[in-house]
C-alpha positions as CSV (number, residue, x, y, z in Angstrom):
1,X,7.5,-46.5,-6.1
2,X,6.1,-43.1,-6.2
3,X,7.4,-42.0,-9.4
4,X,5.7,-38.8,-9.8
5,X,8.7,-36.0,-10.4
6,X,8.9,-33.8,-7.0
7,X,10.6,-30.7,-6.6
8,X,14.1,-31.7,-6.4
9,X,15.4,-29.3,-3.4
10,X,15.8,-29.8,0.1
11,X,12.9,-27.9,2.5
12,X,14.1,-25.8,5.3
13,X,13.7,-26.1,8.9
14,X,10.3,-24.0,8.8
15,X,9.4,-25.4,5.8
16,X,9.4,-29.2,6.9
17,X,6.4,-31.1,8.0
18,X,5.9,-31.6,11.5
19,X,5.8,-35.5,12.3
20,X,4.6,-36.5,15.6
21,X,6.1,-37.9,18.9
22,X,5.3,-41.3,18.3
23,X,7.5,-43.6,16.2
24,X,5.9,-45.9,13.2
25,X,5.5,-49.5,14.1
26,X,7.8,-51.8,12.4
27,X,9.4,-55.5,12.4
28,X,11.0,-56.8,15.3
29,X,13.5,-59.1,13.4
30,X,14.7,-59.5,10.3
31,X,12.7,-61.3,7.7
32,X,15.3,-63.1,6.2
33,X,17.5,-63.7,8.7
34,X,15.7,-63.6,12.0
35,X,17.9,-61.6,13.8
36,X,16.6,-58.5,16.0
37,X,16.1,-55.0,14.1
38,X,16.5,-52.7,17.2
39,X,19.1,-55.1,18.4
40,X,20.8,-56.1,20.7
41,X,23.7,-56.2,18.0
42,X,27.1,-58.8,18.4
43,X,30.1,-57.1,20.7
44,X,32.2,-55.5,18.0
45,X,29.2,-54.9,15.4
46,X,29.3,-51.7,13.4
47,X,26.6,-49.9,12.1
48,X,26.4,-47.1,9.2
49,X,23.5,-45.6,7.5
50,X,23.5,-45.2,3.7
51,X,21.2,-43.4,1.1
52,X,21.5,-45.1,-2.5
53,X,17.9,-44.5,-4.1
54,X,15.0,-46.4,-3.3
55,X,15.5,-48.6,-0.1
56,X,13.8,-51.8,-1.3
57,X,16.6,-52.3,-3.4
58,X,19.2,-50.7,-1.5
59,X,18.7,-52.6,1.4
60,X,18.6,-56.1,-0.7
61,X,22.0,-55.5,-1.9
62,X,23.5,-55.3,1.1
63,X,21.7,-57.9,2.9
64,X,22.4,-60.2,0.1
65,X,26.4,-59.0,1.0
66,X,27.8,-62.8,1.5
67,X,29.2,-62.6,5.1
68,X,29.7,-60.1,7.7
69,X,26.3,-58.6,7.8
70,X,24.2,-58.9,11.1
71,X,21.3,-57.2,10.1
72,X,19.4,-54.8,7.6
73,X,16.8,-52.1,8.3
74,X,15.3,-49.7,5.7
75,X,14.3,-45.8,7.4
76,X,14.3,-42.3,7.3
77,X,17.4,-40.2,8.0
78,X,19.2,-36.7,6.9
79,X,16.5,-34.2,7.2
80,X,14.1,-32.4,9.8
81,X,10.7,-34.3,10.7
82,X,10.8,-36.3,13.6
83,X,9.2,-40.0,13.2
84,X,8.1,-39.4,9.5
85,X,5.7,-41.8,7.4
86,X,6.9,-43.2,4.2
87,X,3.9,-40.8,2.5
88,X,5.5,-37.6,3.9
89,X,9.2,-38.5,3.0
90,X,8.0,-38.8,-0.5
91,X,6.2,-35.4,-0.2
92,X,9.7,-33.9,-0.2
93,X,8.8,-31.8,2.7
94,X,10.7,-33.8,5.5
95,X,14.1,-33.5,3.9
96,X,14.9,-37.2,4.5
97,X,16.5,-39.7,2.7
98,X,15.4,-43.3,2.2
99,X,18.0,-45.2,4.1
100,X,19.4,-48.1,4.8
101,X,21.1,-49.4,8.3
102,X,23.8,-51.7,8.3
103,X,25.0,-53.6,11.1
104,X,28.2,-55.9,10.2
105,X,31.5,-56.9,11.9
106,X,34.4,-54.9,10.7
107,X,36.4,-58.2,11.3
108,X,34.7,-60.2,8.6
109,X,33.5,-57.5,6.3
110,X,35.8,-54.0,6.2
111,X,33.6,-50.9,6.4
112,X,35.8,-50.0,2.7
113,X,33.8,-53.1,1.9
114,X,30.4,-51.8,2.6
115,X,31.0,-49.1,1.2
116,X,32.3,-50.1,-2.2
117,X,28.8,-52.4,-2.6
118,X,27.3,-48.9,-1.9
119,X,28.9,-47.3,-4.6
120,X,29.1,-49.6,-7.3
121,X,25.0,-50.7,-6.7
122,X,24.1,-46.7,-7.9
123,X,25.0,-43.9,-9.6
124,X,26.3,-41.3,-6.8
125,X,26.6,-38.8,-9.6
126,X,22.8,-38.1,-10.0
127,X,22.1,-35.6,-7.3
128,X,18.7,-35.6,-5.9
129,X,17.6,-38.5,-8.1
130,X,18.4,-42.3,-8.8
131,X,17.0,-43.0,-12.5
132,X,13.6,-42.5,-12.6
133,X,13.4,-42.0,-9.2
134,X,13.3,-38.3,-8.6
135,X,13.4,-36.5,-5.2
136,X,15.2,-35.5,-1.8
137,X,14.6,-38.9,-0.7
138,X,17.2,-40.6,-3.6
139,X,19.9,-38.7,-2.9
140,X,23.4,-40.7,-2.4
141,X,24.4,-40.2,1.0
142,X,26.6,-41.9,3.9
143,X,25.8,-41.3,7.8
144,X,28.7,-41.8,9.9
145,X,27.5,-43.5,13.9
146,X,31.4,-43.1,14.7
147,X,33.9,-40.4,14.3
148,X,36.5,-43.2,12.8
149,X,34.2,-43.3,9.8
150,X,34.2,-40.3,8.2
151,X,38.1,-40.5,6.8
152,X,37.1,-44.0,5.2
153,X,33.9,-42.8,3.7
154,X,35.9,-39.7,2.3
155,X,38.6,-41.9,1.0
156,X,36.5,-44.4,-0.9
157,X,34.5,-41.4,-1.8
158,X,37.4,-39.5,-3.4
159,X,39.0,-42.9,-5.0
160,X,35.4,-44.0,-7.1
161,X,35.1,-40.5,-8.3
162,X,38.7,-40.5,-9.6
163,X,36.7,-43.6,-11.4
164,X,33.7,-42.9,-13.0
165,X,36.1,-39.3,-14.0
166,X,38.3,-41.6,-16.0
167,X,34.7,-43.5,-17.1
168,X,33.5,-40.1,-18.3
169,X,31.1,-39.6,-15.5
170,X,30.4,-36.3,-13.6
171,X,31.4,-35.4,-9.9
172,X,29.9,-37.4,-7.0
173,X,27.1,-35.8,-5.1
174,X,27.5,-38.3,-2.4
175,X,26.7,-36.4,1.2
176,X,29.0,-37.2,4.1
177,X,27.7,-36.2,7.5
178,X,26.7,-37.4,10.7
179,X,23.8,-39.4,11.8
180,X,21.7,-37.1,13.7
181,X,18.7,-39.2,14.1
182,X,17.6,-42.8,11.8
183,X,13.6,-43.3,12.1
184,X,12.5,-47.1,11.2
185,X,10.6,-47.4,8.1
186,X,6.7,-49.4,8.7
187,X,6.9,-53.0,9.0
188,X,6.2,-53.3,5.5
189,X,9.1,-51.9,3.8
190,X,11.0,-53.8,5.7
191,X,13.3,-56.5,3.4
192,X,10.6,-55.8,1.3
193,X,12.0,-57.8,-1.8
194,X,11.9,-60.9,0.0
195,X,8.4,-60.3,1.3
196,X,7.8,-59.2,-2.8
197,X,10.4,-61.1,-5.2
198,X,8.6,-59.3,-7.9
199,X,8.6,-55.9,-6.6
200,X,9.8,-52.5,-8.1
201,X,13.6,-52.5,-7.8
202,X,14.7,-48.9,-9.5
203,X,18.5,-49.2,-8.5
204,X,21.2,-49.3,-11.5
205,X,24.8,-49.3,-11.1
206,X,27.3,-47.3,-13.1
207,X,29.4,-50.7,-14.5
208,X,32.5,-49.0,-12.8
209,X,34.4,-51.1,-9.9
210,X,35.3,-49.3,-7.2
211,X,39.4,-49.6,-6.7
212,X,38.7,-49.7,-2.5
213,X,37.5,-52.5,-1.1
214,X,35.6,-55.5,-2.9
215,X,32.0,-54.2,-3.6
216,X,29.9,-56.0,-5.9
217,X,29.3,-54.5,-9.0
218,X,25.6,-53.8,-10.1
């Protein structure tokens, strides 16, 4: 999936492509589960966007989550092009990340929860990369929708890095900030591994549980 080595920095502002007005076409609903993309979600959903490497994975891991998830979309979020393609994010020069949005009911599955499957399914201590997969675009990241989020997403984020420390890993690079915009990916991307059993899946875990919540470890 695009494996050619880019130039591992974020773009600027001015030095980001310029996108268009017009958003790609994608899915209506979910191809494994039905349910609507765009919504409308449940009363009490939750959403929250994460970046964990390349999204065909990503997404599969949470979708595959075994309650408490609504939907899955993969998309674009984090950097400066408005309605990007999947070419240009992989250009580098949109600043985004791959992403994946969640929508789940807190009730049934605890955002610590989400968020420990999103930790122990990569390595958040690579930086701009995922494995092989080298870029702006695979960059670990978490995109809060609510202001409620952000001490969780620290707190999980500061308890697995006390983890992989004691595992001999380096500091997380994970990014915390808020969602300023998530594009939809084309239709085609969309739960791609179940359109594509077969399909490149890049995504490698560390082997180290996360001590919040109860992630699944890669």
């Amino acid at each position: 999936m695009y494996l050619f080595r880019k130039r591992p920095e974020m773009p600027t502002a001015a030095e980001a492509l310029p996108g268009r007005a017009t958003p790609m076409p994608t899915a209506e609903t979910h191809f494994v589960n039905g349910h609507p993309l765009k919504g409308p979600y449940p009363a009490g959903t939750q959403t929250i966007v994460l970046g964990f490497g390349c999204f065909w994975g990503a997404e599969r891991k949470v979708w595959q989550l075994p309650e408490g998830v609504f939907v899955t979309a993969v998309g674009y979020a984090g950097g400066y092009t408005p309605n990007p393609t999947y070419e240009e994010v992989c250009s580098g020069r949109t600043g985004h990340n791959e992403v994946v949005l969640v929508a789940f009911d807190p009730a049934i599955l605890p955002l610590e929860s989400v968020l420990a499957t999103f930790f122990e399914s990569h390595d958040p201590t690579q930086g701009m990369a995922q494995g092989n997969d080298v870029g702006t675009q695979y960059r670990s990241g978490i995109y809060l929708t609510e202001p409620g989020q952000e001490a969780t997403a620290k707190a999980v984020r500061a308890a697995y890095g006390e983890a992989l420390r004691a595992k001999g890993f380096g500091p997380v690079t994970t990014e915390i900030v808020p969602l300023e915009q998530f594009y939809f990916a084309e239709a085609y991307h969309q739960q791609y591994l179940a359109k594509n059993p077969a399909g490149y899946c890049g995504l490698g875990g560390t082997g180290v549980s996360c001590p919040i919540g109860t992630g699944v470890a890669a």
